[in-house]
N, C-alpha and C positions, 0 to 999 in steps of 0.2 A: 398321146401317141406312143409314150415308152412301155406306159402299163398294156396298151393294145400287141404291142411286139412281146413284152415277157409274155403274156397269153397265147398269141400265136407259138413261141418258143417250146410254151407248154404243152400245148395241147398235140404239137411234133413229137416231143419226149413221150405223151403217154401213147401215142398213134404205134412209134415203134417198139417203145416196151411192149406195149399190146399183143404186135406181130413178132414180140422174140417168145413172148410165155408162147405164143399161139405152138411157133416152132418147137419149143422147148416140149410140151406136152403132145406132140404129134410124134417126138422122138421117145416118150416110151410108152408109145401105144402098141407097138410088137410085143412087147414086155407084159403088159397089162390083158394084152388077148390070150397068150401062154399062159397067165394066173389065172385068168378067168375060164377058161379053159380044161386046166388041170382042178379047179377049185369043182367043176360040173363034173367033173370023170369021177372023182375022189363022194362025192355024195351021192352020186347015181339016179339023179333027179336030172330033170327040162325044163325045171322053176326053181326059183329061189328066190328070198324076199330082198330088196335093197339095201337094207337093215343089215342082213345076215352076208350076202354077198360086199359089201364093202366093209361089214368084223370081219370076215374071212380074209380080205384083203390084207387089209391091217396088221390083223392077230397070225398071220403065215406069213409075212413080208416084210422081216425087219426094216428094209429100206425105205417102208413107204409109212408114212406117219402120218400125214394131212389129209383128213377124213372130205375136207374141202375139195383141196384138189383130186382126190378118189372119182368126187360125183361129175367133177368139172370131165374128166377123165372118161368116166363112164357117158356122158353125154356128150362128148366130141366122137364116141365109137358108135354111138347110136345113130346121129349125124349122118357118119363117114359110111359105115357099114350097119344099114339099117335089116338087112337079108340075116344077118350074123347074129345081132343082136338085139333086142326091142324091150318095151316094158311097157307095163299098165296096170290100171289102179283095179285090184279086186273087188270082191264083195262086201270086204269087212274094211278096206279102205288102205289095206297094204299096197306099197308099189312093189311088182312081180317083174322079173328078168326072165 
């Protein structure tokens, strides 16, 4: 019965962790649509590869260093705002933005 309670306890703690990262990266997605943004003005293209588009991320955005949460990032804006932003796999097998 006690191990069934620290389980339930647990699986509480990761429900709301869950729902703070969820908050936590919804809060700089204004940020991330202004990078991403300015990163399309500044090369004067309508494509760019996944690859290239989260180095540019990176490599222009001292704050931002986890290539992980980049993508995590990049596909909560796809999600949220699919009009805005989309991707798909080419012909040679890159994923396109």
């Amino acid at each position: 019965v006690h191990e069934k309670q620290i389980k339930n306890l647990d699986d509480c703690r990761l429900g709301v962790s869950a729902a703070k990262r969820r908050q936590q990266m919804l809060a700089c997605l204004p940020k991330l649509f202004n990078m991403i943004r300015d990163i399309f003005r500044s090369i004067k293209r309508s494509v760019i590869t996944r690859q290239e588009l989260i180095h540019k991320i990176i490599s222009n955005h001292c704050d931002v260093t986890d290539r992980s949460e980049v993508e995590e990032q990049l596909q909560l804006l796809q999600e949220l705002v699919p009009d805005w932003i989309s991707g798909r796999t080419s012909t040679s097998g890159d994923f396109l933005y």
